[in-house]
DRENPA-3360 file (N, C-alpha, C; in nm, 2 decimals, always signed):
BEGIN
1 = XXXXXXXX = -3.85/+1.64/+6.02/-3.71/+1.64/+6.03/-3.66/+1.50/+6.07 ~ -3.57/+1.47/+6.03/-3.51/+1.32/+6.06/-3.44/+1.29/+6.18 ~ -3.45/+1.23/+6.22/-3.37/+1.18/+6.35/-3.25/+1.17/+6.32 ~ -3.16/+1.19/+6.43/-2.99/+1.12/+6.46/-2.96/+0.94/+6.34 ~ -3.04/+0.91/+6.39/-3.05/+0.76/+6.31/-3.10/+0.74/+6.22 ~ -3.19/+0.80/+6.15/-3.19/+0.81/+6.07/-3.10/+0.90/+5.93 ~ -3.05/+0.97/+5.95/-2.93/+1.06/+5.93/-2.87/+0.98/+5.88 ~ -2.78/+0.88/+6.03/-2.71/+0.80/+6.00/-2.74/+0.69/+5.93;
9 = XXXXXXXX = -2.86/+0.62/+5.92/-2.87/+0.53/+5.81/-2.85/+0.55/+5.67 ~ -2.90/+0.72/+5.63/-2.91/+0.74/+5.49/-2.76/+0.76/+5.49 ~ -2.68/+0.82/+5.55/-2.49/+0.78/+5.53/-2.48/+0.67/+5.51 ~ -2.50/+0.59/+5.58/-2.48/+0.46/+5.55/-2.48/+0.37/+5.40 ~ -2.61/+0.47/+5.33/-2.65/+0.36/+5.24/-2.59/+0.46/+5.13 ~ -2.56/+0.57/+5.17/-2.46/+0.66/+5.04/-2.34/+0.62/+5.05 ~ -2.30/+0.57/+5.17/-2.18/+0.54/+5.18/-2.13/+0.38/+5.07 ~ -2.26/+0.31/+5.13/-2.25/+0.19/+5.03/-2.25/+0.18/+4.91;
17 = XXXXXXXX = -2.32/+0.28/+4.86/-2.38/+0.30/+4.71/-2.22/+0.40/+4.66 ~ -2.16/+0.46/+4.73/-2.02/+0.54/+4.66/-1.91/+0.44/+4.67 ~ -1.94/+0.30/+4.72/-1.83/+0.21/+4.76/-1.87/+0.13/+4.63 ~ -1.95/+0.08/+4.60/-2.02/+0.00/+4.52/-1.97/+0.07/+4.37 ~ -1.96/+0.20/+4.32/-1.92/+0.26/+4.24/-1.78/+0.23/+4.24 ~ -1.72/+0.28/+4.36/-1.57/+0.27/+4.33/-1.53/+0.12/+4.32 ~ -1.55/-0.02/+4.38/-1.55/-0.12/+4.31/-1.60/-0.14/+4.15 ~ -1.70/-0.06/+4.09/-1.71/-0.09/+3.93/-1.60/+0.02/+3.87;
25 = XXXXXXXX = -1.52/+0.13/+3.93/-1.45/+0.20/+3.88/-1.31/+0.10/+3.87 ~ -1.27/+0.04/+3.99/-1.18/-0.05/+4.00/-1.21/-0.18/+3.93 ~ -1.27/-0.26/+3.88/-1.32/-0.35/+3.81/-1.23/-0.30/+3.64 ~ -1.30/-0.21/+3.63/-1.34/-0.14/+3.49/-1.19/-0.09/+3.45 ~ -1.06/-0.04/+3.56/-0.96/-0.02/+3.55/-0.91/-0.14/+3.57 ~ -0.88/-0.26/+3.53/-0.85/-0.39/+3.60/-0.86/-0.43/+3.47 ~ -0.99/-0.42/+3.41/-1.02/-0.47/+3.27/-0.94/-0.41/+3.13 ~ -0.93/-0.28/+3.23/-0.81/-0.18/+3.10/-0.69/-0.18/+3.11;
33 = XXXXXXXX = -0.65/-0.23/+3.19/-0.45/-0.28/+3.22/-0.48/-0.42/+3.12 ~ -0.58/-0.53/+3.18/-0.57/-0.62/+3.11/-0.59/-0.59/+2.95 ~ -0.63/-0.53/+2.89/-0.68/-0.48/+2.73/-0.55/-0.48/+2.70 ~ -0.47/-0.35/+2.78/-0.38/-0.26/+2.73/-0.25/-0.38/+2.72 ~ -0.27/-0.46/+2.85/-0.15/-0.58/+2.80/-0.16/-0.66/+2.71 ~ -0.26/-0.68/+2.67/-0.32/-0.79/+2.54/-0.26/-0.72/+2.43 ~ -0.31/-0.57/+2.41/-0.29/-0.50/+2.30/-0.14/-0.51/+2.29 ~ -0.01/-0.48/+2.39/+0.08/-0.45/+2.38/+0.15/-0.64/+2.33;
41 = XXXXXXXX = +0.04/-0.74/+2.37/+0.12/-0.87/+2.35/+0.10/-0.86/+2.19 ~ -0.02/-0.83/+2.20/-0.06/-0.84/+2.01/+0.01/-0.76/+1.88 ~ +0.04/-0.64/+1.95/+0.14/-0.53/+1.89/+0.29/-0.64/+1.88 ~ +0.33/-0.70/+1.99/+0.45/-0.78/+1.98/+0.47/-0.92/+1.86 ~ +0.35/-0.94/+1.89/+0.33/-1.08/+1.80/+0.31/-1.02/+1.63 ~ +0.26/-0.94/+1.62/+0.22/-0.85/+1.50/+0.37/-0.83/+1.42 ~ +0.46/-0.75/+1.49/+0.58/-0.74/+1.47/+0.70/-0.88/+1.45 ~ +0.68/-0.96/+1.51/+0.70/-1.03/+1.49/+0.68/-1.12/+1.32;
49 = XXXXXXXX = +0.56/-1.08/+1.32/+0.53/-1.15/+1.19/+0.56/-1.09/+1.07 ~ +0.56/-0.96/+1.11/+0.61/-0.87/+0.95/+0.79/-0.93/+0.93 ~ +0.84/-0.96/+1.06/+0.99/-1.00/+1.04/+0.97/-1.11/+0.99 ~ +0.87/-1.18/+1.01/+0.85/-1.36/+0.92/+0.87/-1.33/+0.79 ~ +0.75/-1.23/+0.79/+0.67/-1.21/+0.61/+0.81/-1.17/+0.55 ~ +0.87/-1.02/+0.59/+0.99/-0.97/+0.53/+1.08/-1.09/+0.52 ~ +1.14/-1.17/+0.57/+1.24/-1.25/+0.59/+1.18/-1.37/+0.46 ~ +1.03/-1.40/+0.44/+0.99/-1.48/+0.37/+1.00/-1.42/+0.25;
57 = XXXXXXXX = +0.96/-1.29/+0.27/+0.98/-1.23/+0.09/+1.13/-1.19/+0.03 ~ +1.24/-1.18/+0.15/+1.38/-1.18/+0.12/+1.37/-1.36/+0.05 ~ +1.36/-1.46/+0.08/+1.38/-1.59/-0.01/+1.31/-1.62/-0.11 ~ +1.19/-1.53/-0.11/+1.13/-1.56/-0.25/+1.22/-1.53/-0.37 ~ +1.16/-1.65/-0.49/+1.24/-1.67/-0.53/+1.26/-1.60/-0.68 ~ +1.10/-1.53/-0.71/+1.05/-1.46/-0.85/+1.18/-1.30/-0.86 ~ +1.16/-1.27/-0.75/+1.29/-1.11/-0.78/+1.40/-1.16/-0.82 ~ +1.44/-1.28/-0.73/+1.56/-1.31/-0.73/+1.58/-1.30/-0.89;
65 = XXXXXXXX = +1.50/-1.43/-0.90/+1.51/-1.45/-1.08/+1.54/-1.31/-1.18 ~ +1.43/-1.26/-1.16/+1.42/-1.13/-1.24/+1.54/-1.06/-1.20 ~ +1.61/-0.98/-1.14/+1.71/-0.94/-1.10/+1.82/-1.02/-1.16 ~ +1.86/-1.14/-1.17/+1.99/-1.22/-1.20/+1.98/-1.23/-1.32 ~ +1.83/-1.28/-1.43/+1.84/-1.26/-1.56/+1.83/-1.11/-1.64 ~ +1.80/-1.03/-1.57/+1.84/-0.88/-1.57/+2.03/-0.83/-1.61 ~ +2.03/-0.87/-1.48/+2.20/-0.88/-1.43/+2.28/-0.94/-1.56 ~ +2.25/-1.07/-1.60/+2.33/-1.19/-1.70/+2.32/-1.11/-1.84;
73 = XXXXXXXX = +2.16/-1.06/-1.85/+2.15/-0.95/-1.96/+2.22/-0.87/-2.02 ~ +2.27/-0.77/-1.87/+2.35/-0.68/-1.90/+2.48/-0.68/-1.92 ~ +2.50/-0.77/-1.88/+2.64/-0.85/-1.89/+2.66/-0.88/-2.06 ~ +2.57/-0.98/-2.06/+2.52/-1.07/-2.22/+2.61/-0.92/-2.30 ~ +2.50/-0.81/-2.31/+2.47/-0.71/-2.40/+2.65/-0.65/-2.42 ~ +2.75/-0.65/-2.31/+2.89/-0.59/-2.30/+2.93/-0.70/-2.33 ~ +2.93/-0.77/-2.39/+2.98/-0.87/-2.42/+3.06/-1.00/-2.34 ~ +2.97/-1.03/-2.23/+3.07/-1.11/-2.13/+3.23/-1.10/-2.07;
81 = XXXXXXXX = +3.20/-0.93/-2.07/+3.39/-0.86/-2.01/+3.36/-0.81/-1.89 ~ +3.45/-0.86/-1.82/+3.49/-0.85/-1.66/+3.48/-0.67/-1.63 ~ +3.47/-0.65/-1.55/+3.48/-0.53/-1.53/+3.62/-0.47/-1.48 ~ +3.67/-0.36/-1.50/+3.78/-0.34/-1.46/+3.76/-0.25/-1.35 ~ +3.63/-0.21/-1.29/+3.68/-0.15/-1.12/+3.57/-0.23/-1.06 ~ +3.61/-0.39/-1.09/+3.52/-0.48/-0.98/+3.59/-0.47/-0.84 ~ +3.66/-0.43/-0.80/+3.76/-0.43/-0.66/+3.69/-0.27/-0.61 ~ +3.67/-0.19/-0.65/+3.61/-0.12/-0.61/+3.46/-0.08/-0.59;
89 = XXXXXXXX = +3.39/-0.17/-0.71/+3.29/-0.22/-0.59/+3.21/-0.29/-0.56 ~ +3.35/-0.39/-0.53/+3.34/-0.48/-0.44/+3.35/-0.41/-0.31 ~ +3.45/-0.31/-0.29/+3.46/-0.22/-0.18/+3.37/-0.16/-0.07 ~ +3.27/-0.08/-0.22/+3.14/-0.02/-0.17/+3.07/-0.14/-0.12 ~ +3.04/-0.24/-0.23/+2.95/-0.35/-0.13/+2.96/-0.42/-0.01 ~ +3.12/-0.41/+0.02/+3.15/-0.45/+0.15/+3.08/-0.33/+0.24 ~ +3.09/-0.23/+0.26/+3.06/-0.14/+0.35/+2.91/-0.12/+0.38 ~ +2.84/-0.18/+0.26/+2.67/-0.18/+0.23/+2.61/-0.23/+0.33;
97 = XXXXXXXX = +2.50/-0.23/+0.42/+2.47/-0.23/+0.48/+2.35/-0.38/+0.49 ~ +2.34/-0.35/+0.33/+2.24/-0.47/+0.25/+2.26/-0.58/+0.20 ~ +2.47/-0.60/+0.22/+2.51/-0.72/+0.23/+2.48/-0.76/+0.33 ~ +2.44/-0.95/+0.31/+2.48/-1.03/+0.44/+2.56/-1.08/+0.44 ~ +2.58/-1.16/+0.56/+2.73/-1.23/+0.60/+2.75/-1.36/+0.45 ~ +2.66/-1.39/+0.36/+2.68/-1.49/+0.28/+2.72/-1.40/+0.16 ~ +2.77/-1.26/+0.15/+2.80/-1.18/+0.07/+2.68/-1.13/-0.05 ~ +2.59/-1.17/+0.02/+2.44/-1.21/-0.07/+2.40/-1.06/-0.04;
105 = XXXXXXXX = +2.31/-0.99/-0.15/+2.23/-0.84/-0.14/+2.10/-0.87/-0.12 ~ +2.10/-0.80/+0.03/+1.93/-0.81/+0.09/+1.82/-0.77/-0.01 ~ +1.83/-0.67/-0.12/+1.73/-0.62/-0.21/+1.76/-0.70/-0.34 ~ +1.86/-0.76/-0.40/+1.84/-0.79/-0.51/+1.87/-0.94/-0.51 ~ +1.95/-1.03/-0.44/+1.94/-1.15/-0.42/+2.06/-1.26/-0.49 ~ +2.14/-1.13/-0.51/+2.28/-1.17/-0.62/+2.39/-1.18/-0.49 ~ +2.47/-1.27/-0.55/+2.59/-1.27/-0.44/+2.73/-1.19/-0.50 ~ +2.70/-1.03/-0.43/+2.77/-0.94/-0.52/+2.96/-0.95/-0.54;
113 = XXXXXXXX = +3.01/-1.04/-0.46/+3.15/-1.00/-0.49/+3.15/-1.10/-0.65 ~ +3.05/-1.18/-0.69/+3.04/-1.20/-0.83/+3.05/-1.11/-0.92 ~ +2.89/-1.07/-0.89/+2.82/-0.97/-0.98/+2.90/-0.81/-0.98 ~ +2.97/-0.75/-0.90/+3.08/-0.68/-0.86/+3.19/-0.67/-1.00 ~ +3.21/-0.79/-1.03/+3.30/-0.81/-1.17/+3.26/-0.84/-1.29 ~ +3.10/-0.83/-1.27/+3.07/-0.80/-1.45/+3.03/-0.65/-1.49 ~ +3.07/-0.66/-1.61/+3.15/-0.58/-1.72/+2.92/-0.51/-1.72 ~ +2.89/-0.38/-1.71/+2.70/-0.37/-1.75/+2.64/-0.39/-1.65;
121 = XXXXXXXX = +2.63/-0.43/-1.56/+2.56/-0.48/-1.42/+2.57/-0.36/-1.34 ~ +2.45/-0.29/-1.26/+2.40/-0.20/-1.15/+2.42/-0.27/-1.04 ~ +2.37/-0.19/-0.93/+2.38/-0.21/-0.81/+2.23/-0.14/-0.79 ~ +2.15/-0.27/-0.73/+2.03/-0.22/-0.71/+1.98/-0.09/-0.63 ~ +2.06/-0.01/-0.58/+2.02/+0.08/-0.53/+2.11/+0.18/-0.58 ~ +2.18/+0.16/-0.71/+2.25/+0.24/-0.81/+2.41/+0.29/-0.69 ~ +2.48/+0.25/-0.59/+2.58/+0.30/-0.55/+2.68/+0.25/-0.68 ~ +2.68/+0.19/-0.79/+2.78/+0.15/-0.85/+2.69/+0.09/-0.99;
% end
């Protein structure tokens, strides 16, 4: 049988050895806040970039083209006549959500209170 002191030494050294754990438990959660903030900086910076990419592929310049000699097309084909409900929608375009402030369309790249008054021409997302 063990002695008093002995007893208490083997506490002792369980005691150390469950301390020693809970420092690698705390370590281990220390390293996972840090992950999880990394991950959340990288999720940010990520996002970020797709607003580059999007905003870079709004200036490219290939749709644009395709869309405007599209547009001039359809125009061409009616014979270069104005349209007679350009004010209305011009109207709808104003309300669109896909104009920007330079009256310019986020999806097709036309500056619609123009394109609004020819005679054959769509609205890239067909409102007109």
């Amino acid at each position: 049988m063990d002695s008093l002191d002995e007893k208490y030494l083997k506490l002792l050294a369980q005691n150390d050895t469950l301390l020693k754990e809970v420092d690698k438990y705390k370590q281990s959660y220390a390293q996972l806040q840090q992950c999880d903030k990394a991950y959340r900086e990288l999720h940010q910076d990520r996002m970020q970039l797709i607003g580059v990419i999007k905003g870079l592929y709004d200036l490219w310049l290939p749709p644009k083209l395709d869309s405007f000699f599209k547009s001039m097309w359809a125009w061409a084909k009616n014979g270069f006549k104005k349209s007679t409900e350009a004010d209305a929608k011009w109207e709808i375009c104003k309300s669109c959500p896909q104009l920007n402030n330079r009256e310019m369309c986020t999806l097709c790249g036309c500056f619609m209170k123009f394109k609004s008054k020819l005679k054959g021409v769509k609205c890239p997302i067909n409102k007109w």
